[in-house]
C-alpha positions as CSV (number, residue, x, y, z in Angstrom):
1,X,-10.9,11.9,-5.8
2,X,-14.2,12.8,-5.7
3,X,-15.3,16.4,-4.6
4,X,-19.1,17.7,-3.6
5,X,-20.5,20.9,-2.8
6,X,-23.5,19.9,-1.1
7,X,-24.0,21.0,3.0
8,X,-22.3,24.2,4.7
9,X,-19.4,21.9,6.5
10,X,-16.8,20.1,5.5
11,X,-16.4,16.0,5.8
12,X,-13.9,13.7,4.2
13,X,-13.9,9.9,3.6
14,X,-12.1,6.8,2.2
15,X,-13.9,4.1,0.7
16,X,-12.7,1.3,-1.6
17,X,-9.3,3.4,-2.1
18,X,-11.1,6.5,-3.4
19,X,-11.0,9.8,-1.2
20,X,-14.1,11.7,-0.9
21,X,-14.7,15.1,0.1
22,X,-17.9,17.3,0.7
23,X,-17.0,21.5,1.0
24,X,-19.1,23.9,1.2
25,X,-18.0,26.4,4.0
26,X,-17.9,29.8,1.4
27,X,-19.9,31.7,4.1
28,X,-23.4,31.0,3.7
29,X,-25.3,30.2,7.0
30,X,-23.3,26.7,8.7
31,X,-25.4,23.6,8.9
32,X,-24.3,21.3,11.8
33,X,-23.3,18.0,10.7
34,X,-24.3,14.9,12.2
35,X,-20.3,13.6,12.1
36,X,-19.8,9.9,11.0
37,X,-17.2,7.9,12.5
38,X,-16.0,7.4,8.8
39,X,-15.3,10.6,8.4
40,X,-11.5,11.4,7.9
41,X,-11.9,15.1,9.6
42,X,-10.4,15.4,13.0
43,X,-11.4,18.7,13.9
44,X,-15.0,19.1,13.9
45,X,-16.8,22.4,14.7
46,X,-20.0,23.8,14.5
47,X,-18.9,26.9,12.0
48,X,-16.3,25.9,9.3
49,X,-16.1,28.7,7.0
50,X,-13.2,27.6,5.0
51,X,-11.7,27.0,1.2
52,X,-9.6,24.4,-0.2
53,X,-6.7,24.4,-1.5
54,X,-5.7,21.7,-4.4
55,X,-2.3,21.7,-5.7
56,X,-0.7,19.1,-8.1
57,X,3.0,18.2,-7.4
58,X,4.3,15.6,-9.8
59,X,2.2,12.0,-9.0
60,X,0.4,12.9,-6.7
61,X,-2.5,15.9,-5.3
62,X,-1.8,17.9,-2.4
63,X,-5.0,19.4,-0.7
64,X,-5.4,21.8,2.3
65,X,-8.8,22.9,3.7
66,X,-8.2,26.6,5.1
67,X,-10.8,28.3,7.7
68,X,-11.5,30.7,9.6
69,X,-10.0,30.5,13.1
70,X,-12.4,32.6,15.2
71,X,-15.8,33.0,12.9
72,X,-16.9,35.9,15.3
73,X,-13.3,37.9,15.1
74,X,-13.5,41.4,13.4
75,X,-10.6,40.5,11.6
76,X,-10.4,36.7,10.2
77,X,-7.5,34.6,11.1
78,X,-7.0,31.7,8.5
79,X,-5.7,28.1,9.6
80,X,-4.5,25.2,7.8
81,X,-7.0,22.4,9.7
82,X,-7.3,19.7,7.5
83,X,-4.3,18.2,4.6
84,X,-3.8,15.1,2.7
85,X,-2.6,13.6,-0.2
86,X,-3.6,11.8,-2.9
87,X,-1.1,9.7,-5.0
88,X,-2.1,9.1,-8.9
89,X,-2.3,5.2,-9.9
């Protein structure tokens, strides 16, 4: 797997066997993301403050990207919008 920082959104892609994924939703201002029909996210929205969440279970990686429901709620509501695995070789 490879993992990026780059833009405030979050995309993820599979090419050649190798999943890639670009987060950077830690709250700084969003940029909206031209989506391309490569990318592996199925929820696309113009605000995606989010995390994620890798966790290692035997052969393979578990990861969850975790947002912010409503970004304009007083009080944030976290969501589990995006999970996959990847399997070691």
């Amino acid at each position: 797997m490879v993992l990026a920082g780059h833009i405030h959104s979050y995309e993820r892609f599979l090419q050649d066997g190798i999943t890639y994924l670009v987060s950077g939703g830690g709250g700084a201002t969003p940029k909206l993301t031209q989506r391309d029909g490569r990318d592996l996210y199925m929820f696309p929205s113009a605000v995606n403050y989010h995390y994620v969440r890798l966790l290692l279970q035997e052969d393979k990686l578990v990861a969850e990207m975790i947002r912010v429901a409503e970004p304009s709620a007083s009080v944030p509501e976290w969501e589990v919008r995006d999970r996959f695995e990847v399997k070691a070789p």
